[in-house]
N, C-alpha and C positions, 0 to 999 in steps of 0.2 A: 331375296328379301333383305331388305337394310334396315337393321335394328337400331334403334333412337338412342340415344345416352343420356339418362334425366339432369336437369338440372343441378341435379345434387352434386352428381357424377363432377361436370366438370367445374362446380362450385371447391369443393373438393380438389381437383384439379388446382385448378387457380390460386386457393390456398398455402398449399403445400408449396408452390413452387414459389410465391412470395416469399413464403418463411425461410424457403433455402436460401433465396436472393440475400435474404435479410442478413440472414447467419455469416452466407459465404461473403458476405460485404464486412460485417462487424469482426469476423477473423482476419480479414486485410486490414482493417485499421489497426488491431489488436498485434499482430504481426511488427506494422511499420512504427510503432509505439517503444522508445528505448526509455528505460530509467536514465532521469538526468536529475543533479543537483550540482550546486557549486559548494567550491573550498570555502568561500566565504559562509554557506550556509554550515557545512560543518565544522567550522572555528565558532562561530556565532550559538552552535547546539550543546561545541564543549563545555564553549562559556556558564552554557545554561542549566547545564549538566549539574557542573560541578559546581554551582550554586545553590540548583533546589533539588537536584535528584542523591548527589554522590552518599548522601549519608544513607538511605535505606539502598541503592544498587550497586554503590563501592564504586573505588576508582577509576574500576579498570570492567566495571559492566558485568561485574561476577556475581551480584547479590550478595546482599549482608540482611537486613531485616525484609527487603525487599526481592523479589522474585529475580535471575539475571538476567541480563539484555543485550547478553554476547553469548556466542561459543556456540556447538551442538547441541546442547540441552533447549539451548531457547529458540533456533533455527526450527527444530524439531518441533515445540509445541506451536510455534507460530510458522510455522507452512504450509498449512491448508489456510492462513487467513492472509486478505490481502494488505496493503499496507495502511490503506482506508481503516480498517479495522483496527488497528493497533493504533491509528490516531485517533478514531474515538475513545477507546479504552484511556488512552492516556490523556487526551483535554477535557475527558468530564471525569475523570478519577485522581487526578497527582497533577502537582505534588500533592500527595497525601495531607499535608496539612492546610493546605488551603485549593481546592478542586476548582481548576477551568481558571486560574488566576493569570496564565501565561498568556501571551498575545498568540496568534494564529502563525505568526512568523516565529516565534521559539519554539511552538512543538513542532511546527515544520523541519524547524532546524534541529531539534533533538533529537526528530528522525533521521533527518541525514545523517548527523553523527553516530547513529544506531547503526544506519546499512552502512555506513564506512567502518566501523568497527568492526563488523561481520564481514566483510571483503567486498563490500557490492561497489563497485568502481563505478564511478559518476561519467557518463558518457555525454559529452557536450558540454556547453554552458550553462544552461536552463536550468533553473531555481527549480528544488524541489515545488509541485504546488497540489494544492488538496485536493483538485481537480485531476488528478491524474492517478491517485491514491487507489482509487481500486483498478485498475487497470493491471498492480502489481502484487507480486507476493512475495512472501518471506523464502523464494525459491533460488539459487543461484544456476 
């Protein structure tokens, strides 16, 4: 006797294995994906820095009135978040005195200069861009 397999069965079926396709596909892109920014982007973030950030995070990314944005302590609270994250948090919060004032290319750039201050070494040419922002995390 040959017992039938309902519909369900290999609706079910078919599902699951889409989903794997999907996954096992979005961890190859995720894989082939390196952090990149350029020197220019990190000259351009110092600039930015030490313009509207240094007085509440200090000079050197250590925190003064403001929380710090170098070292282990900060690695640590930001490493379960991606980098997307930390640019939201910073273009609609800071500068503290005037919130979301910077253009889209300086906090890009104050990020860069954030992961280069932390050691995240820039691989290629390619401009940090906001589009790639969750892709990464505060991990080395």
């Amino acid at each position: 006797m040959i017992k039938r397999t309902s519909k369900w069965t290999w609706r079910s079926i078919a599902i699951g294995t889409l989903f794997l396709g999907i996954t096992a596909l979005g961890v190859g892109v995720l894989a082939q994906t390196q952090l990149s920014y350029t020197q220019a982007q990190v000259d351009l973030g110092k600039t930015t820095y030490s313009a509207q950030c240094v007085m509440c995070h200090g000079a050197q990314l250590q925190g003064v009135s403001g929380p710090a944005l170098a070292g282990d302590k900060f690695l640590k609270k930001w490493g379960r978040n991606t980098l997307d994250d930390f640019y939201y948090i910073m273009s609609t919060s800071m500068p503290q005195t005037n919130p979301g004032s910077l253009s889209k290319d300086q906090y890009l750039a104050i990020e860069a200069y954030v992961l280069d201050t932390n050691g995240f070494k820039a691989v290629g040419d390619k401009s940090l861009a906001q589009e790639d922002l969750k892709s990464f995390k505060f991990t080395k």
